[in-house]
C-alpha positions as CSV (number, residue, x, y, z in Angstrom):
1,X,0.0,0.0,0.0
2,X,1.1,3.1,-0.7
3,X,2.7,5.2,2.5
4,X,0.5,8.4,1.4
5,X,-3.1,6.0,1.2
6,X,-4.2,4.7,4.7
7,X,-7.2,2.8,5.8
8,X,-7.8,4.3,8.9
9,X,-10.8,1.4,9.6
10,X,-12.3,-1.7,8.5
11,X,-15.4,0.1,7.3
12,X,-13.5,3.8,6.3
13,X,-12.6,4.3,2.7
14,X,-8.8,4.4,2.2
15,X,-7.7,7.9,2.7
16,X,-5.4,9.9,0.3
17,X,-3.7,11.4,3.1
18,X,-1.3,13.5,0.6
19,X,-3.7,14.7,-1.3
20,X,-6.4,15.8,1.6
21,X,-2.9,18.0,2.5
22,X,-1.9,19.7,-0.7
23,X,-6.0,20.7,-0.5
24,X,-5.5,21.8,2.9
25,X,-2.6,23.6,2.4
26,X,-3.9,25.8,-0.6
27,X,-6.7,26.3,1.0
28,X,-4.8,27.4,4.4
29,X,-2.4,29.7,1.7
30,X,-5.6,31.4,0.3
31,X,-6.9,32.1,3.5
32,X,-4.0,33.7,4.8
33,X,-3.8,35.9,1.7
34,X,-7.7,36.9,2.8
35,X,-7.0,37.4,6.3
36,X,-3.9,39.7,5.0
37,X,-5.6,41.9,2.5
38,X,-8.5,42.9,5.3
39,X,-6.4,42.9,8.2
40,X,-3.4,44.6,7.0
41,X,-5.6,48.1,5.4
42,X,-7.1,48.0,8.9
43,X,-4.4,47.3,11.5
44,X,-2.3,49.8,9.8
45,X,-4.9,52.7,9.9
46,X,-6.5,51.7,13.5
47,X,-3.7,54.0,15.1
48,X,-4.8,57.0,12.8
49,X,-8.0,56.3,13.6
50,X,-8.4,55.7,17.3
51,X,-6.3,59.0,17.7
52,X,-9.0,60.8,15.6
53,X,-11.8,59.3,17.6
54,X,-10.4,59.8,20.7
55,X,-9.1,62.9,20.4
56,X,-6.2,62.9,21.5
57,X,-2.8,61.5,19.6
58,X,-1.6,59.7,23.3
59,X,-3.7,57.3,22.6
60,X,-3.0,56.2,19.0
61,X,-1.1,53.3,20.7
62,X,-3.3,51.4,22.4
63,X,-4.6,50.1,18.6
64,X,-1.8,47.6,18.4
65,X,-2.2,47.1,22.4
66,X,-5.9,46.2,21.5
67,X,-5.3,43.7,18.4
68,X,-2.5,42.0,20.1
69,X,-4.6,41.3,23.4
70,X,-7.3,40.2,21.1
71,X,-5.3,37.2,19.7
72,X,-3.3,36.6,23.2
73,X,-7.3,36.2,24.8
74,X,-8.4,33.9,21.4
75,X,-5.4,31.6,21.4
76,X,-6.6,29.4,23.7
77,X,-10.2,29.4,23.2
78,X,-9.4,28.9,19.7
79,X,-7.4,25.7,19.9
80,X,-10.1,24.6,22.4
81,X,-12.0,24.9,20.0
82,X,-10.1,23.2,16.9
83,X,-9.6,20.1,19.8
84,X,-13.6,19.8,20.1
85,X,-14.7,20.7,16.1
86,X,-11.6,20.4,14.5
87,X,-9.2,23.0,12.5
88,X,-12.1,24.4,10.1
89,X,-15.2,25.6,12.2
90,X,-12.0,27.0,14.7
91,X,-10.9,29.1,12.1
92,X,-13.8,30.2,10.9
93,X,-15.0,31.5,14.2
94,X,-12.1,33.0,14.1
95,X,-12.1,35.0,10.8
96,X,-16.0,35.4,11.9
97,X,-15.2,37.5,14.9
98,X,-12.1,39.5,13.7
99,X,-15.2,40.4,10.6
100,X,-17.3,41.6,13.8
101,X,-15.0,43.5,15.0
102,X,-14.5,45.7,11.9
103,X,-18.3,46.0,11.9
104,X,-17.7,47.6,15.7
105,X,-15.3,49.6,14.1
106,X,-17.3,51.0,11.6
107,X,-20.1,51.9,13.9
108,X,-17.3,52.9,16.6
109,X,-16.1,56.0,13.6
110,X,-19.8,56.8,12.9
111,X,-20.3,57.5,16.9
112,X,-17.5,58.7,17.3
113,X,-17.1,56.4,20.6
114,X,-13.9,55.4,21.7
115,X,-14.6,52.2,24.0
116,X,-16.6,51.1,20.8
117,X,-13.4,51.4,18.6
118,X,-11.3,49.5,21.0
119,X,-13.6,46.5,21.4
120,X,-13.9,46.3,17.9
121,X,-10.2,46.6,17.4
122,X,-9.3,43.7,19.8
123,X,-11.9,41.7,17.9
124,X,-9.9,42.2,14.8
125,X,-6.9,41.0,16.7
126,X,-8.4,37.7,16.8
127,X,-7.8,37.7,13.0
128,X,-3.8,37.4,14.3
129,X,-4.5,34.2,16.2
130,X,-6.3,32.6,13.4
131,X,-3.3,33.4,11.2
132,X,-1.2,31.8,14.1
133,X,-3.4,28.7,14.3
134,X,-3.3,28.1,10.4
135,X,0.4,27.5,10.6
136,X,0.1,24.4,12.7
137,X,-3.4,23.3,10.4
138,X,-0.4,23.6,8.0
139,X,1.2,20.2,10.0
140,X,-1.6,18.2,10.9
141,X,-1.3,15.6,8.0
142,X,2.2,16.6,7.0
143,X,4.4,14.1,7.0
144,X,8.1,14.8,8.8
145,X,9.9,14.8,5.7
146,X,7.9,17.8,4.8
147,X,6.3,19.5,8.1
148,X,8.4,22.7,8.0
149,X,7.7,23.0,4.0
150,X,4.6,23.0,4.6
151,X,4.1,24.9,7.7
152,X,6.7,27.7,5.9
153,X,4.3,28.0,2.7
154,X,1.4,29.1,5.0
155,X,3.6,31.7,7.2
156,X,4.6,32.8,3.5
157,X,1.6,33.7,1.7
158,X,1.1,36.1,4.7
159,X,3.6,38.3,2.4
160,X,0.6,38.7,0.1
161,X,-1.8,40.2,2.3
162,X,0.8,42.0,4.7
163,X,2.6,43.8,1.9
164,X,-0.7,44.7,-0.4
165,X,-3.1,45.1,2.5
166,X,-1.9,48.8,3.1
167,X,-2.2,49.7,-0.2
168,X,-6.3,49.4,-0.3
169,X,-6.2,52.0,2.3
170,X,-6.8,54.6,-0.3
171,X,-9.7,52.7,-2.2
172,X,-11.3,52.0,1.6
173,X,-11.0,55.6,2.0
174,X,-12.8,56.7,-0.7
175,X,-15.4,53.4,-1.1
176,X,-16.4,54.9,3.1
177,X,-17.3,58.1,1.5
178,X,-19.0,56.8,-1.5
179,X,-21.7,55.3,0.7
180,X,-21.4,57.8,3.5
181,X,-19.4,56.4,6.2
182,X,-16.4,58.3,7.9
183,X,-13.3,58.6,5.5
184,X,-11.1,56.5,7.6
185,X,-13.8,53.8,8.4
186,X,-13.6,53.2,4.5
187,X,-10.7,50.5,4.6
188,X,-12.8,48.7,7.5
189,X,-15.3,47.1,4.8
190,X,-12.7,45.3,3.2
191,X,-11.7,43.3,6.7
192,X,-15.6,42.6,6.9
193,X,-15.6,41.3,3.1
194,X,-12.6,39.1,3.8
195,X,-12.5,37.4,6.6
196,X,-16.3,36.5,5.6
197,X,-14.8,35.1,2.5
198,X,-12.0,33.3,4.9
199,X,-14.1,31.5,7.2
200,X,-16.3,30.6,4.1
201,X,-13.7,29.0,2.4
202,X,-12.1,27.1,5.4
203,X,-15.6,26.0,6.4
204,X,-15.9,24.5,2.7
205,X,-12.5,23.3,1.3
206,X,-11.2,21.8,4.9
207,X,-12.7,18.6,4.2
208,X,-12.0,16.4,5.6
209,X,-10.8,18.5,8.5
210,X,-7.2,18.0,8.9
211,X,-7.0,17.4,12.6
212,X,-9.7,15.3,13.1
213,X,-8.2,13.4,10.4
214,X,-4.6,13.3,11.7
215,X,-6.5,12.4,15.5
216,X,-8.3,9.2,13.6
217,X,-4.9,8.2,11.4
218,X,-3.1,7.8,14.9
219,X,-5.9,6.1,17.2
220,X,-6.2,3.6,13.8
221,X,-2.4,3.3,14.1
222,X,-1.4,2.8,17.8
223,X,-4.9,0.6,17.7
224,X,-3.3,-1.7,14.8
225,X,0.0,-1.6,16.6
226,X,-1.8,-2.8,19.8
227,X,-3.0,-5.9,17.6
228,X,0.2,-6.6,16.3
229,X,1.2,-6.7,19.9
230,X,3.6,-3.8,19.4
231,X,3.8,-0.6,21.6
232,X,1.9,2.0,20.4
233,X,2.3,4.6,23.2
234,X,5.8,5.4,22.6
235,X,5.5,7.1,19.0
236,X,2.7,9.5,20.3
237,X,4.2,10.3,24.0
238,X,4.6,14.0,24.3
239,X,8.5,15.2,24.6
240,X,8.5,17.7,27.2
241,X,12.1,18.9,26.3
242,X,11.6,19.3,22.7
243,X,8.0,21.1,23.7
244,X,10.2,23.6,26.3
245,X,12.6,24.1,23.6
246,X,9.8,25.3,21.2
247,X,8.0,27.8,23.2
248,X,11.1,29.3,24.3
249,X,12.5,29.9,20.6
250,X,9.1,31.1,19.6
251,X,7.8,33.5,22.3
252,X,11.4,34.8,23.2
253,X,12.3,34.8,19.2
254,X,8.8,37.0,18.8
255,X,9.5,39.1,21.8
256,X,12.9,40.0,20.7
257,X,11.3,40.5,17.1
258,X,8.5,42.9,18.4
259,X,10.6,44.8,21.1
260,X,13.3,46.1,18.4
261,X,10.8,46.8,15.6
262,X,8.4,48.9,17.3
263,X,10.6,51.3,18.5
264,X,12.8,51.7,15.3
265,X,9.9,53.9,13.4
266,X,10.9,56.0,16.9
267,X,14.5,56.2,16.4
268,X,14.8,56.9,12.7
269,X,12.0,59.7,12.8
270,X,13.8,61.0,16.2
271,X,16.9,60.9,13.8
272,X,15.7,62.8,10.9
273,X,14.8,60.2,9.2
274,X,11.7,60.9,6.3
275,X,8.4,58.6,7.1
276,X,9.5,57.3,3.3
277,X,12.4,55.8,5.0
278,X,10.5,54.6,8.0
279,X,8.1,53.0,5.3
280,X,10.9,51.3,3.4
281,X,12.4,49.9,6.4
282,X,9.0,48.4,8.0
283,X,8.5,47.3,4.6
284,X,12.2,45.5,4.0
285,X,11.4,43.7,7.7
286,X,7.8,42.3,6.8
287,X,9.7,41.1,3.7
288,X,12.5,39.9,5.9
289,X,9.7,37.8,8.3
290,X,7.5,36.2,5.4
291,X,8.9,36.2,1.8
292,X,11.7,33.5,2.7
293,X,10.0,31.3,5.2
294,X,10.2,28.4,2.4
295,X,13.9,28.6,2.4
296,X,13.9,28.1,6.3
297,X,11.0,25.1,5.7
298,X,13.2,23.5,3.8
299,X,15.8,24.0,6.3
300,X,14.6,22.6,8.7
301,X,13.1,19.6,7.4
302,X,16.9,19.0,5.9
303,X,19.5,20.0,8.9
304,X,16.8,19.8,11.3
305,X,14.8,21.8,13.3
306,X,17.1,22.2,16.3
307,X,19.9,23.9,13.7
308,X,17.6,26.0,12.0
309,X,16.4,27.9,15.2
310,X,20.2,28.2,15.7
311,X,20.6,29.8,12.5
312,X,17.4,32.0,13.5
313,X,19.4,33.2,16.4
314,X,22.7,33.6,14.8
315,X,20.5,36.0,12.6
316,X,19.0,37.8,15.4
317,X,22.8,38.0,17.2
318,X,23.9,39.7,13.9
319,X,20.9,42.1,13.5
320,X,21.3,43.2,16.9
321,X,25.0,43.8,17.0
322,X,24.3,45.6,13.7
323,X,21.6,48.1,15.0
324,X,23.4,48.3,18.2
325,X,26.9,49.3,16.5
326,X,25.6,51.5,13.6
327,X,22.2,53.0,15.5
328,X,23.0,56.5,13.5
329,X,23.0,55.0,10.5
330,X,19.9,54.9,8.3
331,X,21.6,51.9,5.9
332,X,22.7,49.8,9.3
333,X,19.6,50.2,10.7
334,X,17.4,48.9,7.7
335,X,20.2,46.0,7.3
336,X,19.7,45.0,10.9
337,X,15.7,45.0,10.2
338,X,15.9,43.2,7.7
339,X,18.2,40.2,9.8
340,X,15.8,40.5,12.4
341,X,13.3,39.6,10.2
342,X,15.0,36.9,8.6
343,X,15.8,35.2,12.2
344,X,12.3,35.9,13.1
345,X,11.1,33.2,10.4
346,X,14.0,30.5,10.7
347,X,12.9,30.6,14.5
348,X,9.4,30.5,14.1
349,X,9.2,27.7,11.1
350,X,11.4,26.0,12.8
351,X,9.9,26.1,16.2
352,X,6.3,25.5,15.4
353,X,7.3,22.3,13.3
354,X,9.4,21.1,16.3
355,X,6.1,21.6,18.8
356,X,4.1,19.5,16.7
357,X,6.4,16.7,16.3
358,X,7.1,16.9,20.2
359,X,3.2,16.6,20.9
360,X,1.0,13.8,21.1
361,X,-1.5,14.0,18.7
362,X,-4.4,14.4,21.4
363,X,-2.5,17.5,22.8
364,X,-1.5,19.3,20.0
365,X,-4.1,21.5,19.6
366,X,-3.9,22.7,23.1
367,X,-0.2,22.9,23.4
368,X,0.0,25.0,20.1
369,X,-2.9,27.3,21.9
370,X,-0.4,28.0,25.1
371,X,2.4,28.5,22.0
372,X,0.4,31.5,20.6
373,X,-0.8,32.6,23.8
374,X,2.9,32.9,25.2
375,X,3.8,34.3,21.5
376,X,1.2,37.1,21.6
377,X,2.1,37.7,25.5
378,X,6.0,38.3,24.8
379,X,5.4,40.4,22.0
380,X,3.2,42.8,24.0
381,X,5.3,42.5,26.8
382,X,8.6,43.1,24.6
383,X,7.0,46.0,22.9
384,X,5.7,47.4,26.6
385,X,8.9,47.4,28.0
386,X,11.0,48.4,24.9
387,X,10.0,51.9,25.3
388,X,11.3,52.9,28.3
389,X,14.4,50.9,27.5
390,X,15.0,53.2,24.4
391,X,14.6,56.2,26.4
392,X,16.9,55.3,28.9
393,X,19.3,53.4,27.2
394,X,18.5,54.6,23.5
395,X,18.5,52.5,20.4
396,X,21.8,50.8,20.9
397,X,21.3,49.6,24.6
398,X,17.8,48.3,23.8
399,X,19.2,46.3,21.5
400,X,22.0,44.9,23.5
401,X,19.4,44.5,26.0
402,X,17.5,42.1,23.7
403,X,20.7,40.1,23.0
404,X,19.8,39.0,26.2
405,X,16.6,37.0,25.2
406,X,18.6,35.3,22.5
407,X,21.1,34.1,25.0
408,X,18.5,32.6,26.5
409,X,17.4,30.8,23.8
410,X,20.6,29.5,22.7
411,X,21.5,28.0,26.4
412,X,18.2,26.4,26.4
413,X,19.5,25.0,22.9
414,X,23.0,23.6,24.4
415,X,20.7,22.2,27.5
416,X,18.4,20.3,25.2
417,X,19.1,16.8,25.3
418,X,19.6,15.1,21.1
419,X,16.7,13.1,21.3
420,X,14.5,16.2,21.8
421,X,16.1,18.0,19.2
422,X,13.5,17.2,16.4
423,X,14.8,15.5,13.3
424,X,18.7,15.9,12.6
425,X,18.3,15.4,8.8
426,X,15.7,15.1,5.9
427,X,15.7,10.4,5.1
C-alpha cells in the first residue's frame, strides 16, 4: 500500500492522506492571503483612527495594544475549540469574529465612541490568532519529511496580504465616503468582506478537516500496533524537552522581534529620518519575516529543526550587534531590520514544526494554543517594556538588552538533550 493511502478502519474508505494535505494547504495559503488583505488596510490605519476618535494622539497606541490582546485572549479558546470541532469551524469562528470586529469599528467611527473602537479593534486582533493557528493546520497531516515545508508555505503567503493590505487603504478611503461612512472607516469594509470570505472557504475546502483526520490516522495506528502486539504509546508520547525548547524559541524569538521593531519607526523619525524611510524599512522587515519562510521550511526539514532555530538566532545576534553598533546609521539600521526579520522566520518555522512533532497528537491543539498565547504575551510584553528601554538606554542599549533574550534561547539549545532535538536530517 502506498505510504501516502491509509485505511484508517475496516469500514473507512482508504484515505489519500497527501492529497487531503496539498487541499488543505492551498486552501490554508488562500486564507492567509484573505486574512492579509482585510487585516493589514485596517491594523495599519487603527492608530490614525483611534487618535482621531479619541481625540487625543496619546492614545493612538493602544490600537496595536488592543489587536495583540485580542489574539493573546483567542489563542486558547481557539485551539479549544479546533480540539472539540476540529481546524475548520475554529478558524472560521475565528475569521468570523475579527469580521465583527471591523463592523464595531465602523459603527465605533460613525459615533464617534472610543470604547466602541477599541472592542472592535481587539476583535480584529483575533484575526492574528487565526493566522497563528493556520500555521500548525499547516502540519496536521504533514508528513516529517515535509512539516516545515509545509508549515513555511502558509507563514509565506502572509507576504501577500501583509505587503498589499496597506495599499487598499486609499480605495477604503474613498469606497467609506461613497456610501457615507467616515473617511477612515472606508478601509474597514474590506476586513468585513474578507474574513467572511475566509471562514467561508475554510468551512468548505477543509474537508475532511485535517486534525480530526490526523487524531483518527493515529488512534487507527497505535490501535493496529496494539493488535500486532507492538507498543503503540511510545511514538505519540509528548517530549517535554523538545515542547520547552519550542515555546522558548518562539515566544522569546517573537518578543525580541516585536521589542526592536516597534521602536525603530521612533528612532529613525527621532533621527531625521523621512516617514518614506521609516516605510521602506518596515516594509524590507515584513519582507524579511515572510517572503523566505520556504527557504527556512526546507531547512529545517533538511538540517533539522534544532539547527535552524540556531541559525534563526545567529540571525537575530547579527541584527542586533548591527543596530546596536551602527544605531546612526539609516543603511545599518534597515540592514539590521531586515536580519531581524530573517531570524524571526527560521525561529518561528522552525519552532512550530518542532512543537508538533514533540506533541502527542491528542494535545496538540492545546499545546499550540499555550504557543500563541505565550507568542502574543512576549510580543506585547517586549514591545511594553522596549519603550522605556529606548529612552533610557537609547537604540543601541535596547538592542544589546534584547541580545539577552537570544542568550537565553541559545542556552536552552546547548541544554536540550539530542533526542529532543527534532529531526537531525531530511531520510
Amino acid at each position: 500500500m502506498s505510504p501516502t493511502a491509509l485505511t484508517p478502519t475496516a469500514t473507512a474508505a482508504p484515505v489519500d492522506v497527501a492529497a487531503v494535505q496539498r487541499r488543505v494547504r492551498s486552501t490554508l495559503m488562500a486564507g492567509q492571503v484573505l486574512a492579509g488583505l482585510g487585516m493589514g488596510s485596517t491594523l495599519s490605519i487603527g492608530a490614525i483612527l483611534a487618535a482621531e476618535v479619541s481625540g487625543s494622539p496619546a492614545y493612538s497606541g493602544l490600537a496595536a495594544t488592543m489587536a495583540t490582546l485580542g489574539a493573546a485572549l483567542a489563542a486558547i479558546p481557539l485551539a479549544r475549540l479546533a480540539a472539540r470541532a476540529g481546524r475548520a469551524p475554529a478558524l472560521a469562528t475565528g475569521a468570523l469574529t475579527a469580521a465583527t470586529g471591523a463592523v464595531l469599528a465602523i459603527v465605533a467611527a460613525g459615533l464617534s465612541s472610543f470604547p466602541l473602537l477599541l472592542v472592535g479593534i481587539m476583535l480584529i486582533g483575533v484575526g492574528t490568532a487565526v493566522n497563528l493557528q493556520s500555521r500548525f493546520a499547516a502540519s496536521d497531516l504533514a508528513s516529517p519529511a515535509t512539516r516545515g515545508r509545509d508549515l513555511s508555505l502558509v507563514v509565506w503567503a502572509t507576504t501577500v496580504g501583509a505587503v498589499s493590505g496597506p495599499n487598499l487603504i486609499g480605495p477604503g478611503e474613498q469606497l467609506g465616503e461613497a456610501i457615507g461612512l467616515p473617511a477612515l472607516s472606508g478601509p474597514f469594509l474590506f476586513t468585513v468582506a474578507a474574513q467572511v470570505l475566509a471562514a467561508t472557504l475554510y468551512l468548505v475546502a477543509l474537508r475532511p478537516d485535517p486534525l480530526r483526520l490526523s487524531l483518527r490516522l493515529a488512534r487507527d495506528a497505535a490501535a493496529a500496533a496494539s493488535a500486532a502486539g507492538e507498543s503503540g504509546t511510545e511514538a505519540v508520547r509528548s517530549d517535554r524537552a523538545g515542547i520547552r525548547l519550542a515555546l522558548i524559541a518562539l515566544a522569546l524569538s517573537h518578543a525580541t522581534m516585536v521589542s526592536v521593531m516597534a521602536m525603530t519607526p521612533v528612532h529613525l523619525t527621532d533621527h531625521g529620518a523621512s516617514l518614506v524611510i521609516v516605510g521602506f524599512t518596515i516594509s524590507l522587515h515584513i519582507a524579511g519575516m515572510y517572503a523566505l519562510s520556504p527557504v527556512f521550511g526546507v531547512l529545517a526539514d533538511r538540517l533539522g529543526r534544532w539547527w535552524t532555530i540556531l541559525i534563526g538566532q545567529g540571525l537575530l545576534v547579527a541584527s542586533l550587534l548591527v543596530t546596536a553598533l551602527g544605531a546612526e546609521s539609516e543603511a545599518a539600521v534597515v540592514t539590521g531590520l531586515i536580519l531581524l526579520g530573517l531570524g524571526w522566520s527560521a525561529s518561528t518555522v522552525a519552532g512550530s514544526a518542532l512543537l508538533t512533532e514533540s506533541t502527542a497528537p491528542e494535545r496538540r491543539p492545546v499545546i499550540q494554543g499555550r504557543s500563541d498565547l505565550l507568542m502574543s504575551g512576549s510580543g506585547a510584553v517586549g514591545g511594553l517594556l522596549a519603550g522605556p528601554t529606548l529612552a533610557a538606554l537609547g537604540y543601541s542599549g535596547l538592542s544589546l538588552v534584547a541580545l539577552g533574550l537570544v542568550a537565553v534561547v541559545v542556552t536552552t539549545l546547548v541544554v536540550t538533550p539530542r533526542a529532543a532535538r527534532g529531526r537531525s536530517t531530511r531520510r
